[in-house]
Structure formats: structure tokens, C-alpha cells
N, C-alpha and C positions, 0 to 999 in steps of 0.2 A: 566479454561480449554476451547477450542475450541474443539466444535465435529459438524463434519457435517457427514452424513448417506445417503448415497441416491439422494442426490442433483442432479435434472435435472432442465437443464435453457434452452429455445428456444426462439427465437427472429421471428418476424412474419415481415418480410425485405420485403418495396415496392422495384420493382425492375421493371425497361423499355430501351428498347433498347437506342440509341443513334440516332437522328435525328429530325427535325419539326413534319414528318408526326407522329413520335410515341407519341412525344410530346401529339400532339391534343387528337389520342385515346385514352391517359392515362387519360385524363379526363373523359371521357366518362366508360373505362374500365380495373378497376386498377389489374395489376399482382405481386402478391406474392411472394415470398418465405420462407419456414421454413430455420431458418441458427439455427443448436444446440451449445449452446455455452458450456453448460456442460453436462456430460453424467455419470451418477452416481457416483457423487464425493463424495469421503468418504475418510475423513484422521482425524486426532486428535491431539490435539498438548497441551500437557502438561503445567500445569503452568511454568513461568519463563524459557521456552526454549526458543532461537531466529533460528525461521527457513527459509529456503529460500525456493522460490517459483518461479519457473523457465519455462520459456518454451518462445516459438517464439512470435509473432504478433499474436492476432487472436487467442489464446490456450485457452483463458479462466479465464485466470488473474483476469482482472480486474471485471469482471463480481464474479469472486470468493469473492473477496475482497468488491464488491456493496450489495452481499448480506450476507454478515458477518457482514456488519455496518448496516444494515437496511433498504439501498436505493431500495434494489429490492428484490421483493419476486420470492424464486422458483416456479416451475410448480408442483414439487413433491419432497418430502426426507424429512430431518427433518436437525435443524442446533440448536446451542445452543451456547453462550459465556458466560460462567461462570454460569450457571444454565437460560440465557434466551434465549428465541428466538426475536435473529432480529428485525426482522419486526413486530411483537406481541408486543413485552414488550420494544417499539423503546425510548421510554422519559426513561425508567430508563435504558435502553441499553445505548446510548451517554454519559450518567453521567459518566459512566465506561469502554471509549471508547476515546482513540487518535487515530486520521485519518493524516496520510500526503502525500499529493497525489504530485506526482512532477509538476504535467501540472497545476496543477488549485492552487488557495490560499483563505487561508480561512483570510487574513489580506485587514483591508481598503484602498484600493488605494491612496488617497490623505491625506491621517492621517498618524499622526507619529506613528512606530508601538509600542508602550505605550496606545494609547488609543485604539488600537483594542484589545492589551492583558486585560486594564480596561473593555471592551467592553464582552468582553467572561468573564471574570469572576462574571461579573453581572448575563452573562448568565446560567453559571453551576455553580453558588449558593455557587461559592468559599470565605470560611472563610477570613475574613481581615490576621489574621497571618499565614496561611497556602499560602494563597495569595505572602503575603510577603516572606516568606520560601523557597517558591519554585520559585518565581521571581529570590532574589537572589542565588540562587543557579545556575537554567538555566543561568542566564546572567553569572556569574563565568567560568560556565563548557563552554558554546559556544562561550566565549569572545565577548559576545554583545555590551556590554558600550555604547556610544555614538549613536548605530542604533537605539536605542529603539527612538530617538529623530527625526529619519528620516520620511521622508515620505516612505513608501512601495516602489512608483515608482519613486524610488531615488537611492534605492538598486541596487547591484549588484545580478546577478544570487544566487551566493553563500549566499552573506549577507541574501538575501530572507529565502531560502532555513533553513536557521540556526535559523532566526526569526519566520518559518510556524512550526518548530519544538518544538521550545518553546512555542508555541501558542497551539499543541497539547498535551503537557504535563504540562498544567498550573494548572491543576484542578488532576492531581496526577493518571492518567486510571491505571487501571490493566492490560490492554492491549492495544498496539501500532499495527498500519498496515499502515504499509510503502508504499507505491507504487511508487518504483522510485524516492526515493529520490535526488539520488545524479545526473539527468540526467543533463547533460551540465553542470557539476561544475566542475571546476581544480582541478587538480593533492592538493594543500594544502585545498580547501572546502570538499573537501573527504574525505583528513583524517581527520578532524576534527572532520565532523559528525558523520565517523565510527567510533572515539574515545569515544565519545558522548553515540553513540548508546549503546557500550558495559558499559560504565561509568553507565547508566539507568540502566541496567538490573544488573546491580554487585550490585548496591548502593539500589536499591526496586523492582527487583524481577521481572521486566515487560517483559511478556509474547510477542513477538514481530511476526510478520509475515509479513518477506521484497520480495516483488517482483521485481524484475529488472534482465535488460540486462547486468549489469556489472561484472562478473563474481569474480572479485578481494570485490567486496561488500560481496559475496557467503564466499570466500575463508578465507577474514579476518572475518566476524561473525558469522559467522553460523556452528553450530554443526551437526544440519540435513538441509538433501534438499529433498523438494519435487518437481519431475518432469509432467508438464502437458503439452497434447501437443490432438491437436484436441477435447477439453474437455475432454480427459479421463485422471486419474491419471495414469501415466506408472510408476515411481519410486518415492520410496521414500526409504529415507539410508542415512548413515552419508555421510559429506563432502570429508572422506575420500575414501567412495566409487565411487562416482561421481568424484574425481580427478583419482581413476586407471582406469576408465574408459573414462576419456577424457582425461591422461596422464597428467604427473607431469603440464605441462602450461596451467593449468585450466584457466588462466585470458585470453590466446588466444581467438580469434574470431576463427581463424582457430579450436580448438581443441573444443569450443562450436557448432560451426558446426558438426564437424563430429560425436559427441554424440548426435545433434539431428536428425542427418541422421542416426545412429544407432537404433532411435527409429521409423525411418519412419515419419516425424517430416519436 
């Protein structure tokens, strides 16, 4: 189970005008800003639910997501995944934790992506037949075969994509946090991984928490959605209330706009 209570996050932003001369004085005399990224965020999420987590640029996302995995501690609130906190109990927290973030990758650039999967399993202390279990299986369900033999930067977007995912459920988490996965993948790497996704959580139960702009990602797995937008949680409700509120073409751009103009967003 995910619970977060109270969660504030503020970020302390050097900030200077544009030109030479301000250039210089910021050396001498640096300017500030508080930017709040969350504002007492408090939601729950059930084992084995896959929820979505929504909102514009800048809402609070990922910052949510940084500190559910342990990379950043709040200012104030309290937060727990499956009975730990974060940033406290961070070594037995990861063991029980797949992260897949779309912008960054957790596989070796110049290695075939096999030795980064050996690589991580050395790291979280994964059993040799459990290893193997779950190897074959990932490669089965994402139709890997021959990648596993590639270099990283050999891949395509998608191939990537399908390999950063295997790499975060190699060690078996209890819970997945998605961050954009599917961003710049084609129309057939989509559905793959959304097949994927839902395949995980039918087959063992995994608790999932997908953030992204693609609303068809929302539409096809997710039962609940949570909406955030200038840090604070404005909705949370099924998928089915978020589509009568941004009307039956939930996967429009147009019709996600105008549900986040409806929140002042």
C-alpha cells in the first residue's frame, strides 16, 4: 500500500535576470526563489491497483514520484510503501521497488542489455532460479529475444523502453512507478507495453503508479486517476469520471485541456 499524508515539497530556485551586467552581480549577490512543488498531498493507493496520475508540466509529478522512491525527502508530511518510509528505510525500500522513468535509463550504454540485467541482479541479491523465471518470462511477454544481445545504444526508442522495463521488474517489486513510459514510442511499442503492463499486474498483483501526458495510456489501464495540478491534489475518481468530465475522447489533447482549464490548471 502507498500512503502519503501531508506531503509539502519546496524547492529554493537561484533565479537572475537576463544580461552581462546581472550576470556579474549575481556573483557577488545571489537571488532566490521559493517555487512549492507539492502542497499537502495526501492520497492512498491500495495494493494491486494501477492508478494514473495526471496533470500539466510543472504540477508535481515527478517530484511525487522522487519522493515515493526515496530520491528526495519532504519538508513535512509523512509517506510509507508497504509499511516503510522512503527516504528512512531507502536500502530495504529499492529491494521492493521498480522505477521506470522515460527520460533517463537505468541500462549500460555500451553493453549488451544482458549484462546490465546480470548487472542488477548481482545488485538486488536476485536468486539464480528466480533470476531465470523472471528473465524468461520478461523476454516472452515483451518479445525481447535477440535485444538482450544488443548494445543499449543500438536500440531503438521502443526496444529501449521495453528492455528499462524488464530491468525494473527483474528482482519481482511489489510495486512499479512508471514515469512516462511510453513517451516517443509508436503507435505498436504502446501497445505492447500497455499489454505488458496490465499482463504484470493480472499475473502478481503489482501495485502500479503511471504518470503521463498520454491520455489513451490513462484510458487503457487505469481504473482510478489521480489529478494534480499546482501541487495540490484537485481529483481523484475512477477513469470513468474523468472521461464524463473531459467527454467520451478522453485521449484528445483538446478535451485534456479543457479538463485542466476546468481545474484552473
Amino acid at each position: 500500500m502507498i500512503e502519503m499524508r501531508g506531503i509539502n515539497k519546496t524547492y529554493h530556485v537561484r533565479r537572475r535576470e537576463a544580461g552581462l551586467g546581472n550576470a556579474v552581480r549575481s556573483l557577488f549577490s545571489r537571488g532566490y526563489t521559493d517555487v512549492p512543488a507539492l502542497r499537502d498531498m495526501t492520497f492512498t493507493v491500495p495494493d494491486g491497483q494501477i492508478v494514473g496520475y495526471i496533470g500539466p508540466n510543472g504540477a508535481g509529478k515527478s517530484t511525487t514520484i522522487k519522493i515515493l522512491c526515496g530520491i528526495l525527502r519532504p519538508d513535512s508530511g509523512t509517506c510509507t510503501v508497504n509499511g516503510l518510509t522512503p527516504w528512512a528505510d531507502r536500502k530495504r525500500h529499492v529491494a521492493r521497488l521498480g522505477v521506470v522513468f522515460g527520460q533517463r535509463s537505468q541500462l549500460w550504454w555500451d553493453v549488451p542489455v544482458m549484462e546490465s540485467l546480470l548487472l542488477l541482479k548481482d545488485i538486488y541479491r536476485v536468486p539464480e532460479q528466480r533470476f531465470r523465471e523472471n528473465l524468461d518470462r520478461l523476454t516472452a511477454l515483451l518479445d525481447l529475444g535477440d535485444l538482450l544481445k544488443t548494445p543499449a545504444r543500438m536500440l531503438s526508442l521502443g526496444q529501449r523502453m521495453r528492455c528499462e522495463i524488464a530491468a525494473a521488474l527483474l528482482h519481482s517489486p511489489e510495486v512499479l512507478f512508471l514515469d512516462e513510459p511510453t513517451i516517443g514510442l509508436d503507435a505498436v511499442s504502446k501497445l505492447k507495453v500497455r499489454e505488458f503492463i496490465l499482463e504484470q499486474n493480472r499475473l502478481c498483483g503489482t501495485t502500479v503508479l503511471l504518470t503521463t501526458h498520454d491520455m489513451q495510456d490513462i484510458d487503457a489501464l487505469c481504473s482510478r486517476v489521480l489529478l494534480i495540478g499546482k501541487g495540490r491534489l484537485l481529483l481523484d475518481g475512477d477513469t470513468a469520471l474523468i472521461r464524463s468530465m473531459a467527454g467520451e475522447n478522453l485521449s484528445t489533447e483538446e478535451s485534456v485541456a479543457d479538463l485542466y482549464r476546468r481545474f484552473g490548471i
